[in-house]
C-alpha positions in Angstrom: 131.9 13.6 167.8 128.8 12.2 165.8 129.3 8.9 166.9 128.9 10.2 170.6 124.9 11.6 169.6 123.7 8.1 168.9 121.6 6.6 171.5 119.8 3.0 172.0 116.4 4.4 170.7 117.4 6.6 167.5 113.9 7.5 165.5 113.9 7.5 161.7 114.7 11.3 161.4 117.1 11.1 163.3 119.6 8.4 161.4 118.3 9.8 158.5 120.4 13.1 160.1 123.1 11.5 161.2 123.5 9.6 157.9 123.7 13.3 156.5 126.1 14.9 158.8 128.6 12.2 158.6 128.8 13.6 154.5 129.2 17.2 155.6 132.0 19.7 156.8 130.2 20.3 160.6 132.2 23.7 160.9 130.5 24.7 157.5 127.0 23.5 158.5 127.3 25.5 161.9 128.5 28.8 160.0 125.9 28.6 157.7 123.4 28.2 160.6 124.3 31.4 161.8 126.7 29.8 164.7 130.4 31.3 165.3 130.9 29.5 167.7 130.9 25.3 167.3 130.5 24.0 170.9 127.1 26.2 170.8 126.3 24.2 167.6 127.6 20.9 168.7 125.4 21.9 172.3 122.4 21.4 169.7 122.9 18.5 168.1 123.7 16.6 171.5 119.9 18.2 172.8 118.3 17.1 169.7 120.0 13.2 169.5 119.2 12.9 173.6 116.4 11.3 172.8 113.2 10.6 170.2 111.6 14.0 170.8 114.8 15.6 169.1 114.6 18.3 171.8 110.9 19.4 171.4 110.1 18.1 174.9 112.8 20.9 176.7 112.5 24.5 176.4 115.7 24.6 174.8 116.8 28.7 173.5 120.2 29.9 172.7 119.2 32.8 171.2 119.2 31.5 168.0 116.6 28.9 167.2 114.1 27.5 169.7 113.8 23.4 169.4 111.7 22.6 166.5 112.9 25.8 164.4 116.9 24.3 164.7 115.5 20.9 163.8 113.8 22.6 160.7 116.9 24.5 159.8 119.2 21.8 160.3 117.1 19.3 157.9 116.7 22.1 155.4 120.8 22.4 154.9 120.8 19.1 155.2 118.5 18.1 152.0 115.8 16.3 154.1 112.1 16.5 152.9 110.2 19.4 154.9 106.9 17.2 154.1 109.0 14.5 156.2 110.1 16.9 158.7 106.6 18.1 159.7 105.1 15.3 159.3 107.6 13.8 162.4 107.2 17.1 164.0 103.3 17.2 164.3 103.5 13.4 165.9 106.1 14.4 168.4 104.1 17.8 169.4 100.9 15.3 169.5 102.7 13.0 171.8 103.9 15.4 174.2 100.7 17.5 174.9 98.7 14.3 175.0 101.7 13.7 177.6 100.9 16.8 179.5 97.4 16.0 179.9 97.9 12.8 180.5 97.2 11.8 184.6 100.2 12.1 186.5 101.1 9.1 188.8 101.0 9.7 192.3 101.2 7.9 195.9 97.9 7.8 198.5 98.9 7.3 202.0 96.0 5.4 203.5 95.8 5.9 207.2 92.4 3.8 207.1 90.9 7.6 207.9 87.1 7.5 209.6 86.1 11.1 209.9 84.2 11.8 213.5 84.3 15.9 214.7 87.0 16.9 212.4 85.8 19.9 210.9 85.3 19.5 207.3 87.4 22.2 206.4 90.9 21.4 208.4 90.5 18.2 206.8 90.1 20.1 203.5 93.5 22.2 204.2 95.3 19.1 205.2 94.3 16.6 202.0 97.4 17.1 200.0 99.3 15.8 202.7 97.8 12.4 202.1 99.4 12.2 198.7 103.0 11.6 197.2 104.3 13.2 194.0 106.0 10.8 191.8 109.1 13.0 189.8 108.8 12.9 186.0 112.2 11.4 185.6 110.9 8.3 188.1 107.2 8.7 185.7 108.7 8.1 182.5 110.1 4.7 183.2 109.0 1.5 182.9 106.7 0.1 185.2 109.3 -2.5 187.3 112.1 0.0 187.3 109.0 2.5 189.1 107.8 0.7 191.4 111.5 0.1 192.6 111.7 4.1 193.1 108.2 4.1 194.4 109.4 1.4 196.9 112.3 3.6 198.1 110.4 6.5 198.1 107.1 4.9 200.4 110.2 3.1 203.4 111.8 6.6 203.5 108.4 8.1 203.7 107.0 6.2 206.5 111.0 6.4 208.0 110.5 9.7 208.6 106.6 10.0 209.0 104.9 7.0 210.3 101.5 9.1 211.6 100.4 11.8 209.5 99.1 14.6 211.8 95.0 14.4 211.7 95.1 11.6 209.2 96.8 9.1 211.4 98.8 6.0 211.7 99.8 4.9 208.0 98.8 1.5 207.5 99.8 1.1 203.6 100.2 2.9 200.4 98.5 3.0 197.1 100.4 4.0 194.0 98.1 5.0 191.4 100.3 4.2 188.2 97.3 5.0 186.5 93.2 5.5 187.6 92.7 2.1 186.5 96.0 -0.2 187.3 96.9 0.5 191.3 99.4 -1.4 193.2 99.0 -1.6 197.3 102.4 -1.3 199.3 103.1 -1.8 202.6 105.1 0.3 205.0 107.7 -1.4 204.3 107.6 -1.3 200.3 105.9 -4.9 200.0 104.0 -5.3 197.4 100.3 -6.3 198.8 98.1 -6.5 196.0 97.6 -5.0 192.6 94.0 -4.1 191.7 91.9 -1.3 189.3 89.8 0.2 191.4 91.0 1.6 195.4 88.4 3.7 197.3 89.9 7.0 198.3 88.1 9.5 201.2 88.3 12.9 199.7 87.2 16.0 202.1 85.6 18.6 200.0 84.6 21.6 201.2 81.9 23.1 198.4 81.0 27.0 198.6 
């Protein structure tokens, strides 16, 4: 079974673990963990191997120990240092809330928009429409194997919606991987141009 937790990107702590399970009875370890039953225990271990956050990036409960407290409890039977242990800990909690407010990439649809009576406010209601959420799981890869997905996902999008209502006919798209690193597709996925700056009409209506 332990063989079946390692993955291609195993951190420190976590062969250190392993290394330490493979000398210990895993029935014992999950009794003494306060776990009767072993697939709940073994349900753990696969969370905290799935990757190099060892679980702290899900909201993982089974009413026994949230993420961080099994990984605690787990190195403490184990023999690990606890001066090791937080010390991983605090970089992986660092990581993921600088993560969180990290910007999130996204999609502009640029229908080459010139305002003339629109009222300011309809165009206002109607501005999220001129932008594309990119999915975490599509986010977290590399950039190549992104803008394959963002390719998909800008043909299906202009499949089904060619001409946004109000905004108009969709000439290209911009995905901002970042404020500062933007790559311009065409309606049909091309790549156009890749640049670090792309001028984006925002309708604000101020109180």
């Amino acid at each position: 079974m332990l063989n079946t937790l390692l993955n291609e990107k195993l951190t420190m702590l976590q062969v250190l673990i392993h290394q330490k399970l493979l000398k210990v009875d895993l029935k014992e370890l999950s009794h003494s963990l306060g776990y009767r039953d072993s697939d709940k225990f073994k349900n753990r271990l696969t969370a905290m191997f799935a990757n190099e956050y060892l679980g702290l990036d899900s909201s993982y409960y089974d009413f026994k120990f949230s993420s961080e407290e099994f990984v605690r409890q787990l190195c403490n039977h184990l023999g690990i240092p606890s001066l090791l242990v937080d010390k991983v800990l605090v970089e992986i909690k660092a990581e993921l809330e600088k993560q969180k407010h990290a910007p999130k990439p996204y999609v502009f649809i640029d229908t080459d928009f010139k305002r003339k009576s629109e009222p300011i406010f309809l165009l206002s209601a109607l501005q999220n429409r001129r932008y594309l959420k990119i999915d975490d799981i599509v986010a977290a890869k590399p950039l190549d194997k992104q803008l394959q997905d963002v390719q998909k996902i800008v043909t299906a999008h202009y499949q089904k919606n060619p001409i946004l209502d109000l905004w108009g006919q969709v000439q290209r798209y911009a995905y901002f991987y970042q404020e500062d690193f933007i790559v311009v597709l065409s309606v049909k996925g091309e790549i156009l141009d890749v640049t670090n700056d792309y001028p984006l009409s925002v309708a604000t209506l101020k109180v």
